[in-house]
N, C-alpha and C positions, 0 to 999 in steps of 0.2 A: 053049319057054317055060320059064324057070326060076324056079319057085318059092319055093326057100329060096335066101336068102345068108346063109354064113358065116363065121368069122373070117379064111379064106384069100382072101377077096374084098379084104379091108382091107387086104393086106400093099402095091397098091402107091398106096394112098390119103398124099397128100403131109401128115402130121400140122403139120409146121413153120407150112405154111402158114396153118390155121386157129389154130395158138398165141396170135398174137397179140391176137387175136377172144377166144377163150375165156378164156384166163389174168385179166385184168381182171375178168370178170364170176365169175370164182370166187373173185377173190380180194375182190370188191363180199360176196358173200355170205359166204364166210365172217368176213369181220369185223362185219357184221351180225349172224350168232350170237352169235358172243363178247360184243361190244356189249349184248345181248340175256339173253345168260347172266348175266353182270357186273352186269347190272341187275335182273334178277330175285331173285340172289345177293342183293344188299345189302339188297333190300326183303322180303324172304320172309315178317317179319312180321308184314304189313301186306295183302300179296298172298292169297288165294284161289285154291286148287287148282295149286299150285305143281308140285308133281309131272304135272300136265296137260300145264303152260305148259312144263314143260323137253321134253317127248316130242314137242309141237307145236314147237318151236323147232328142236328136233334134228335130228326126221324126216321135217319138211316143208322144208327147204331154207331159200330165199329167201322163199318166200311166211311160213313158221312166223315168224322174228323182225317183220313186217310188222304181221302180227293180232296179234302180241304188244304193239307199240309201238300200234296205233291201238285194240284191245280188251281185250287185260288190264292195261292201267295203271289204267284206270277202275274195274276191278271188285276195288276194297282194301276192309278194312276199315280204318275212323276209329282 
């Protein structure tokens, strides 16, 4: 029974294959950031806790720009 796999296990995993699967869905998310970035950028002076919302945007992937568009758009100040 073997326990660990590593990198030598992957060499003869067919990448091409799964390409097409993956590339869309990163390419879905990172323009979600940007998008995300871009928007937060222009409103900064309005927005709350701005340096939060860029580290949540950044380091949370897909999900970060998500909570950004549905809970910190709401939370500006007038």
């Amino acid at each position: 029974m073997k326990l660990h796999y590593g990198f030598e296990d992957l060499e003869g995993f067919d990448w091409m294959a799964i390409l097409p699967i993956v590339l869309p869905i990163m390419i879905v998310g990172l323009i979600l950031i940007l998008i995300a970035l871009i928007d937060l950028y222009r409103h900064r002076e309005i927005r709350e806790n701005v340096l939060l919302w860029t580290i949540v945007i950044l380091f949370v992937n897909t999900i970060g720009p998500i909570l950004y568009f549905t809970i910190g758009r709401k939370g500006g100040r007038a």
